[in-house]
Short mmCIF file of the C-alpha atoms (twelve columns), coordinates in Angstrom:
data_MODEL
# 
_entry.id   MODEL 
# 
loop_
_atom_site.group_PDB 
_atom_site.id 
_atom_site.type_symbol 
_atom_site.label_atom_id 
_atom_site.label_alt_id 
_atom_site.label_comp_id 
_atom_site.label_asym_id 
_atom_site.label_seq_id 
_atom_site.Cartn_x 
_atom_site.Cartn_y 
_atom_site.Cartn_z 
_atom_site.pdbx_PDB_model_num 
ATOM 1   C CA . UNK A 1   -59.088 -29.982 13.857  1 
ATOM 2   C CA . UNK A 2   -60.094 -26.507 14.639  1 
ATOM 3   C CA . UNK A 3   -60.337 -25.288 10.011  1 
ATOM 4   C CA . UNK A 4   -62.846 -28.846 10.428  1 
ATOM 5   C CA . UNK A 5   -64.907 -28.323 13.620  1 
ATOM 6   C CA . UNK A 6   -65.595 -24.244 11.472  1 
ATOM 7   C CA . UNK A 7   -66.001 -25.971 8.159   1 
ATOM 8   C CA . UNK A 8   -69.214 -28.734 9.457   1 
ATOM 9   C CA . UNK A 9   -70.484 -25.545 11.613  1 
ATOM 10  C CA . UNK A 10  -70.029 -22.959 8.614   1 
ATOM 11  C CA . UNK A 11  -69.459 -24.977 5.244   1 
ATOM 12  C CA . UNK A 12  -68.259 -23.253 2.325   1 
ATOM 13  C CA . UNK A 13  -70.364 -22.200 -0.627  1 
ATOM 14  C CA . UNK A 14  -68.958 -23.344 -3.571  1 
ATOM 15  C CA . UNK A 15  -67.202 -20.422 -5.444  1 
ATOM 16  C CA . UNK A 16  -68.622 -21.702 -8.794  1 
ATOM 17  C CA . UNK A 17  -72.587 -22.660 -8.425  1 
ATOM 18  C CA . UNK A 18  -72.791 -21.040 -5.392  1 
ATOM 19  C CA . UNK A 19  -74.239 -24.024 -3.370  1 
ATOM 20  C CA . UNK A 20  -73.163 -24.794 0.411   1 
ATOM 21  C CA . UNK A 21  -71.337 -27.604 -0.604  1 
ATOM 22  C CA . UNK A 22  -68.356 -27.339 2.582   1 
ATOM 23  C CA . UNK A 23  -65.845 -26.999 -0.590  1 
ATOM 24  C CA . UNK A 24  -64.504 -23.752 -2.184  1 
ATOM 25  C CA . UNK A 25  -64.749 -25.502 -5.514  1 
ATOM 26  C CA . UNK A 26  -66.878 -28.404 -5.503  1 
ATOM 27  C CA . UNK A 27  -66.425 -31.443 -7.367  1 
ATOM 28  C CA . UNK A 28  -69.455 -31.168 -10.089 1 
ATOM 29  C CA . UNK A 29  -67.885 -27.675 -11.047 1 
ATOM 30  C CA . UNK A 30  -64.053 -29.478 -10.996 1 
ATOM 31  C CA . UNK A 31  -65.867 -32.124 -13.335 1 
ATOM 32  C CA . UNK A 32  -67.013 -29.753 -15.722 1 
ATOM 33  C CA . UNK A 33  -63.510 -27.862 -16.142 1 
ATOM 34  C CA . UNK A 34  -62.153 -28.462 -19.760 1 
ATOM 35  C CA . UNK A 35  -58.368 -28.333 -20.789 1 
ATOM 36  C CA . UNK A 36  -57.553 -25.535 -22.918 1 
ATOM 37  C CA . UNK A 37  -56.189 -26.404 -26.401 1 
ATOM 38  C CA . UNK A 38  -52.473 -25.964 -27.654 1 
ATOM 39  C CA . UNK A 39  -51.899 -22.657 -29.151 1 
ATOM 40  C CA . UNK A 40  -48.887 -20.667 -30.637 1 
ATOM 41  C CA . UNK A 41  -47.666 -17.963 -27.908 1 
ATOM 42  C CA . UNK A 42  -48.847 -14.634 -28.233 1 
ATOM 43  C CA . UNK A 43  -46.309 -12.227 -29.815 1 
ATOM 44  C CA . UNK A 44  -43.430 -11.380 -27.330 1 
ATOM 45  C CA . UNK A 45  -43.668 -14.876 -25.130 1 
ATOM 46  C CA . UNK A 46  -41.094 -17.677 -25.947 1 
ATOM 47  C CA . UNK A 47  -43.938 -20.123 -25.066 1 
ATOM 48  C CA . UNK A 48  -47.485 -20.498 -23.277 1 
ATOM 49  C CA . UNK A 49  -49.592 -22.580 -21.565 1 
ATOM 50  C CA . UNK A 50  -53.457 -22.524 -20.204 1 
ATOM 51  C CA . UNK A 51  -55.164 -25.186 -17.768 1 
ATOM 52  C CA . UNK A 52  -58.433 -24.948 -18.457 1 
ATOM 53  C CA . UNK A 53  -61.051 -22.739 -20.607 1 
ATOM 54  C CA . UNK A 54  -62.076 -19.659 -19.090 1 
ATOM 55  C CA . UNK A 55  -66.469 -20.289 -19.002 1 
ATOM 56  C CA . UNK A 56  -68.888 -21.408 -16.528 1 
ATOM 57  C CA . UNK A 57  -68.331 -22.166 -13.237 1 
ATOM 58  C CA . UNK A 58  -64.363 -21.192 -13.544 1 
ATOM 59  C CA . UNK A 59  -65.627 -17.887 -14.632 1 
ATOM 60  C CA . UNK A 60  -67.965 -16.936 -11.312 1 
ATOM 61  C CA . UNK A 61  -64.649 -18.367 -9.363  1 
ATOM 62  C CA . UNK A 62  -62.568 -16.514 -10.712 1 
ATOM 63  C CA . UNK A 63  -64.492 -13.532 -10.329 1 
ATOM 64  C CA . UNK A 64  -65.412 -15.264 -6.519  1 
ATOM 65  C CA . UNK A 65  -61.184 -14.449 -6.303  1 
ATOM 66  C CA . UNK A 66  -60.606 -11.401 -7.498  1 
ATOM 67  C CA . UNK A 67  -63.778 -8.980  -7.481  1 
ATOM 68  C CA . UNK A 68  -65.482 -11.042 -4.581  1 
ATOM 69  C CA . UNK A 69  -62.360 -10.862 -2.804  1 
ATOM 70  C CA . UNK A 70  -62.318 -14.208 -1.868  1 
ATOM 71  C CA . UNK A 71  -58.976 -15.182 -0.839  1 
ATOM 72  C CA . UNK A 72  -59.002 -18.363 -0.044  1 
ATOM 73  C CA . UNK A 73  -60.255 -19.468 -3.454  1 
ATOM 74  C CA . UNK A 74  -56.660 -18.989 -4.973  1 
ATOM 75  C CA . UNK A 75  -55.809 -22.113 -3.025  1 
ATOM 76  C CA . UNK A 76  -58.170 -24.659 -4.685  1 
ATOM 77  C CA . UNK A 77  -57.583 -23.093 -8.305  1 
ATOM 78  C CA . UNK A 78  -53.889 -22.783 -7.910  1 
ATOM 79  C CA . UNK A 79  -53.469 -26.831 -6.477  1 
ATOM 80  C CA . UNK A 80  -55.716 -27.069 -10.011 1 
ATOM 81  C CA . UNK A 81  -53.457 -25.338 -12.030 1 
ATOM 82  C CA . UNK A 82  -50.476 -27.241 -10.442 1 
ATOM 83  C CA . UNK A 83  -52.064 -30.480 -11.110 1 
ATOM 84  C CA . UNK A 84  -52.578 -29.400 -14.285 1 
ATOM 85  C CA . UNK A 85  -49.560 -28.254 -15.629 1 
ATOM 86  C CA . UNK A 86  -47.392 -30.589 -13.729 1 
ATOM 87  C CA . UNK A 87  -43.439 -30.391 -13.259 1 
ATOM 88  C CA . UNK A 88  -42.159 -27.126 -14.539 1 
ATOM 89  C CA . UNK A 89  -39.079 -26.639 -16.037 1 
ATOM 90  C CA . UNK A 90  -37.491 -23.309 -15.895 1 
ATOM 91  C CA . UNK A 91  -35.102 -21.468 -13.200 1 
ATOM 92  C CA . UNK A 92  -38.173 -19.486 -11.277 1 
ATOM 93  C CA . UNK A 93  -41.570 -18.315 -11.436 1 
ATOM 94  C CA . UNK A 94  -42.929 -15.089 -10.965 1 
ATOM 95  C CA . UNK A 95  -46.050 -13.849 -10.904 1 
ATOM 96  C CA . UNK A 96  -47.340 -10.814 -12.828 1 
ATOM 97  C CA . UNK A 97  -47.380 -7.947  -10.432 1 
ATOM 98  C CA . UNK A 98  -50.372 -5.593  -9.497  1 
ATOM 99  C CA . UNK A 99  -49.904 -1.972  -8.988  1 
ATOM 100 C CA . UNK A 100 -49.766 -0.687  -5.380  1 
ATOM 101 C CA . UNK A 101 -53.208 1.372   -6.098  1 
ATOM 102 C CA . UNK A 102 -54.645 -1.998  -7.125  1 
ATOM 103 C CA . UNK A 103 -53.225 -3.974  -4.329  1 
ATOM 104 C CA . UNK A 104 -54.003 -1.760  -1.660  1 
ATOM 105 C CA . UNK A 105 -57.996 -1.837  -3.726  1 
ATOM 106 C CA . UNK A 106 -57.846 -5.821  -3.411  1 
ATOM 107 C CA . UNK A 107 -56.126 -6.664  -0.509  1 
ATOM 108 C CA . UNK A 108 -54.184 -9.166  -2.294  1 
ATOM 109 C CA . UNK A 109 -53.084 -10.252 -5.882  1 
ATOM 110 C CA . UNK A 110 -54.684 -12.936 -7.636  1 
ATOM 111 C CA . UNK A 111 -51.605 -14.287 -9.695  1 
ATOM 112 C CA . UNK A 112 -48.796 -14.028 -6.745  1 
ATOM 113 C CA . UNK A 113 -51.636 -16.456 -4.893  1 
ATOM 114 C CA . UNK A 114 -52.004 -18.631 -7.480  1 
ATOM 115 C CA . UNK A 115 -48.281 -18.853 -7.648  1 
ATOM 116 C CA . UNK A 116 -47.856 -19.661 -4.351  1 
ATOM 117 C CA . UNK A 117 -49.892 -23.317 -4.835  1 
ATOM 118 C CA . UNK A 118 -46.869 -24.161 -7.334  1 
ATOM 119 C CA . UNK A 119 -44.068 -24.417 -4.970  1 
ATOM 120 C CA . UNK A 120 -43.768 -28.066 -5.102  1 
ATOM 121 C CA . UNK A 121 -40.679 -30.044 -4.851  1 
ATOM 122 C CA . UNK A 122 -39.025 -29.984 -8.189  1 
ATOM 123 C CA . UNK A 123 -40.583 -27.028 -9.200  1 
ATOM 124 C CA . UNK A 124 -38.590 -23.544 -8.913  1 
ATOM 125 C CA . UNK A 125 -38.823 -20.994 -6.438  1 
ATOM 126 C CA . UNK A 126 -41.173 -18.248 -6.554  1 
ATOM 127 C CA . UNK A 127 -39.364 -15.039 -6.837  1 
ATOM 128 C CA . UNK A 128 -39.888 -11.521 -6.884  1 
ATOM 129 C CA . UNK A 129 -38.258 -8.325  -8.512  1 
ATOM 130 C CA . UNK A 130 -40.656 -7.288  -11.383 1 
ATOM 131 C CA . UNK A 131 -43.309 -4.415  -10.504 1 
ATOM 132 C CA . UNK A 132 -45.370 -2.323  -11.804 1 
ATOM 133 C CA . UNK A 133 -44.884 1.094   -12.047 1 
ATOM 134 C CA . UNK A 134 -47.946 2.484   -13.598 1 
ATOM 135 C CA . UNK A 135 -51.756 2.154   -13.494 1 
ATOM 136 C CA . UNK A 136 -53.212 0.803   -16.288 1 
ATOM 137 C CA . UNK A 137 -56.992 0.710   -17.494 1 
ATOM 138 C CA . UNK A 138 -58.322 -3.060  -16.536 1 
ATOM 139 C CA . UNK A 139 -57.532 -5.354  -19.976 1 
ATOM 140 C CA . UNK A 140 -60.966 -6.482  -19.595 1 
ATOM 141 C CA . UNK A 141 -62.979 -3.638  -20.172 1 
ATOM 142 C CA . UNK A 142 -60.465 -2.761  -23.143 1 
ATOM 143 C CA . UNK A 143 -60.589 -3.861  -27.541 1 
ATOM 144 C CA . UNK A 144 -58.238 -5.998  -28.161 1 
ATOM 145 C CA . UNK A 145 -56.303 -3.414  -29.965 1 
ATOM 146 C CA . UNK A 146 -56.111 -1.139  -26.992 1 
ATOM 147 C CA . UNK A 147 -54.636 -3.517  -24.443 1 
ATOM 148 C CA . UNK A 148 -51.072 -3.516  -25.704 1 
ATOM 149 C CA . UNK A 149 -50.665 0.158   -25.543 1 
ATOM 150 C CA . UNK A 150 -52.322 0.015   -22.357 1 
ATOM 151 C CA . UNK A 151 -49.633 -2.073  -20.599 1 
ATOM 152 C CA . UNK A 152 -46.715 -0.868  -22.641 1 
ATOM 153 C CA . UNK A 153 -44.269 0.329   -20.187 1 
ATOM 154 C CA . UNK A 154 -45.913 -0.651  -17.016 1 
ATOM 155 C CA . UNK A 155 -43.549 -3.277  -15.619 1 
ATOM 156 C CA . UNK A 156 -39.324 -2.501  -14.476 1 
ATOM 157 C CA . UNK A 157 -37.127 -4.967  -12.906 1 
ATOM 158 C CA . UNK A 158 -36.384 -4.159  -9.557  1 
ATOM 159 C CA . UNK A 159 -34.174 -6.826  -8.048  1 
ATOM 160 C CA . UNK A 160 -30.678 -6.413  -6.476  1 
ATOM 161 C CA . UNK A 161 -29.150 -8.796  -9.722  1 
ATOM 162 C CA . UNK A 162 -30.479 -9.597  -13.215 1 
ATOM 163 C CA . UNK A 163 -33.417 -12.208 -13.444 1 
ATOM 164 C CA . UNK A 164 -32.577 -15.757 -13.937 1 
ATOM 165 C CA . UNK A 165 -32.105 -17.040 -17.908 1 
ATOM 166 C CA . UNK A 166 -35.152 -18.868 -18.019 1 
ATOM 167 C CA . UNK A 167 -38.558 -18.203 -16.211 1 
ATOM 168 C CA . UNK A 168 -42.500 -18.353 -16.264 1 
ATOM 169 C CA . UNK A 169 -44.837 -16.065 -15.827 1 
ATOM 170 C CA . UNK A 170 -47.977 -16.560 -14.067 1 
ATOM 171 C CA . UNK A 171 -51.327 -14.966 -14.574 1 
ATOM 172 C CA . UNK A 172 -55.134 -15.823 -13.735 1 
ATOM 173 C CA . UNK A 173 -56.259 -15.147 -17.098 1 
ATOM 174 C CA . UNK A 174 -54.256 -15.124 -20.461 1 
ATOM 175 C CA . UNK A 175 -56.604 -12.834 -23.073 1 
ATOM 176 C CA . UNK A 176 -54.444 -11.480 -25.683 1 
ATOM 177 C CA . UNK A 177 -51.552 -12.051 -24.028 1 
ATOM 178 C CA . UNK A 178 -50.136 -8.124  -23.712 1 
ATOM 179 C CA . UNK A 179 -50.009 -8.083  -20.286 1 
ATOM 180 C CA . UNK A 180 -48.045 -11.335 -19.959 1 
ATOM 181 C CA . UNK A 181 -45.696 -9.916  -22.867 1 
ATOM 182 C CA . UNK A 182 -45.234 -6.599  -21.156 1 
ATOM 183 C CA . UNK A 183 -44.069 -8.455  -18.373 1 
ATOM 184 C CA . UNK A 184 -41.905 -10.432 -20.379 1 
ATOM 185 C CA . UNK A 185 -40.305 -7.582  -22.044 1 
ATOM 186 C CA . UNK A 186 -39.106 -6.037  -19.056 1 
ATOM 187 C CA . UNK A 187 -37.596 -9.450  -17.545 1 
ATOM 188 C CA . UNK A 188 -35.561 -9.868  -20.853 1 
ATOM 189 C CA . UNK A 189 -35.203 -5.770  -20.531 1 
ATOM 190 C CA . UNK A 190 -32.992 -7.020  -17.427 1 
ATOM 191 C CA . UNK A 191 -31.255 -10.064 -18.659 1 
ATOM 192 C CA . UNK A 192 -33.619 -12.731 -19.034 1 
ATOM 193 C CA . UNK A 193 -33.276 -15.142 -21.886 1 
ATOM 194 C CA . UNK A 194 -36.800 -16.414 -22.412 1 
ATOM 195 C CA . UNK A 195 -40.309 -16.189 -20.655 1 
ATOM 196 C CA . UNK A 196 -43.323 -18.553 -20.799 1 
ATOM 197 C CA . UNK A 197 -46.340 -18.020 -19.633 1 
ATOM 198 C CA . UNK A 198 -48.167 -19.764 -17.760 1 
ATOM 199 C CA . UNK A 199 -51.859 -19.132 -16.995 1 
ATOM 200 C CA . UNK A 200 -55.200 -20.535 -15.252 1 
ATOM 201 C CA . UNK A 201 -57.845 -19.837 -17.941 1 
ATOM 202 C CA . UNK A 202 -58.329 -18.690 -21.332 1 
ATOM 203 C CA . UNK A 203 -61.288 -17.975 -23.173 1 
ATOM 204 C CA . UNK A 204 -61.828 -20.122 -26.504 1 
ATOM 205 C CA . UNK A 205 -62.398 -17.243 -28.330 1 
ATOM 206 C CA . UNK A 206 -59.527 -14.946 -27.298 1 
ATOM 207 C CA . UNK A 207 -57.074 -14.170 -30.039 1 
ATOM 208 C CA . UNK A 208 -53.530 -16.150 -29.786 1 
ATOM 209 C CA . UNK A 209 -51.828 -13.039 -30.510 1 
ATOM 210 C CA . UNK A 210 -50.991 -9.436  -29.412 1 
ATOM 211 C CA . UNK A 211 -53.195 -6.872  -31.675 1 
# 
């Protein structure tokens, strides 16, 4: 009663076009997302997956999330991405990590929130173990070419026993896909026996592998 009685006194502004529209995402911006295509996995996944193409109004959300800091966003892309995607099939989810300079920087990270809207019955659990243990360069100010090496090495397992067999690996954005196949490296590093990703967005003209 009380998140209703704030929302009609102080209505949201729509995290995509900006208007007070009393929803973080409103539903002209929702009607405008696109699916994103099938594509082969980047080099070093087992599989992939993207909800929606990465342009317009997904774009200022997303960057409403994570540069604007605006936390509660994750909530009404994530429940998107879970619609999306549907029932997932694997023994856990984890979400890529952010190093503790970066966390302490945003407050919170982008992908474990995201995550966090796919615990749904049927789905499985949301764990955690993998970190990472060195800064890296943002992948979006980076060439393609530059990104792998960027990442390479970044990510350990951590957690008390090997990961399970099979998991997914969530992300806001999938570019190239080295970040995603760092991560996936160091879960089979640790005893994993395949990794799919599993991301929000994608841009149409990002390459569909690893340079």
């Amino acid at each position: 009663m009380l998140e209703c009685i704030l929302n009609w006194l102080f209505p949201d502004r729509c995290a995509g076009c900006r208007r007070l529209t009393g929803d973080l995402f409103c539903a002209a911006c929702r009607a405008r997302l696109r699916p994103y295509p099938p594509f082969a996995p980047p080099a070093g996944l087992d599989a992939a997956w993207v909800a929606f193409r990465y342009e317009g109004s997904l774009v200022a959300a997303i960057h409403q999330l994570k540069y604007g800091r605006r936390r509660r966003v994750a909530h009404v892309l994530g429940d998107l991405l879970a619609a999306a995607a549907g029932p997932l099939v694997a023994d856990a989810l984890i979400a890529v990590p952010l190093h503790a300079d970066r966390l302490r920087e945003r407050g919170f990270n982008q992908a474990a929130e995201l995550a966090a809207r796919l615990q749904r019955p049927g789905n499985p659990p949301l764990i955690d173990g993998l970190v990472r243990v060195r800064a890296t360069h943002r992948q979006a100010r980076l060439a393609a070419h530059d990104r792998a090496a960027n990442v390479t090495g970044a990510f350990v397992w951590v957690g008390r026993s090997p990961p399970p067999p099979r998991l997914i690996l969530i992300d806001d954005v999938l570019t190239t896909g080295a970040t995603l196949a760092a991560g996936a490296a160091a879960l089979r590093a640790a005893g994993a026996q395949s990794v799919t990703a599993l991301a929000l967005a994608r841009s149409v003209i990002a390459k569909t592998s690893v340079q």
